[in-house]
Phi, psi and omega in degrees: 000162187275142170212124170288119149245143191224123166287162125226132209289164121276127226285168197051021172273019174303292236289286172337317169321302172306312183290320193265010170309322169297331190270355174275325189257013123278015162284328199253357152320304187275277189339323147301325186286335180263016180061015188257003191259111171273339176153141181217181162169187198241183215219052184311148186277345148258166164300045182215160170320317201223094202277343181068248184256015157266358195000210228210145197288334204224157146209190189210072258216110169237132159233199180227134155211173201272343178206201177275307167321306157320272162000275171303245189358281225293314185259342175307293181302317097054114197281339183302335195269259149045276184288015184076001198271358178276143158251342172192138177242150197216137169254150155190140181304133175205128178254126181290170166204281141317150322279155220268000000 
């Protein structure tokens, strides 16, 4: 099943972003690589691709994992959570519908 991990930044989190940014998107590597990755990205804090020193509120990741449990481990574990740049994190169950 599909599950929404939703990030929200703590405030002043780039420069922490930044650094633990290599161990996150290998973590969202492989999960591509296993064919379990639907889409993930951050939630910039301006209207542009590259908010620059403005970073970002956020992020947002549906993968597949086999339960809720699974999922919540999976995002638990995550150096953005790990590492303080999440302040809170929401799991959820998600049935794709579009596009089919």
């Amino acid at each position: 099943m599909l599950y929404v991990i939703e990030g929200v930044d703590s405030a002043g989190s780039l420069p922490l972003r930044q650094r633990a940014r290599p161990d996150h998107l290998a973590r969202l590597s492989a999960l591509q690589s296993a064919g379990r990755l639907l889409i993930a990205g951050p939630f910039p804090n301006l209207d542009t691709e590259e908010p620059g020193p403005a970073g970002f509120s956020g992020s947002l990741i549906i993968a597949e994992f086999e339960n809720l449990d699974m999922a919540r481990t999976w995002a638990e574990q995550d150096p953005y959570y790990t590492q303080g740049i999440f302040k809170s994190l929401s799991v959820r169950p998600f049935k794709k519908a579009f596009p089919r």
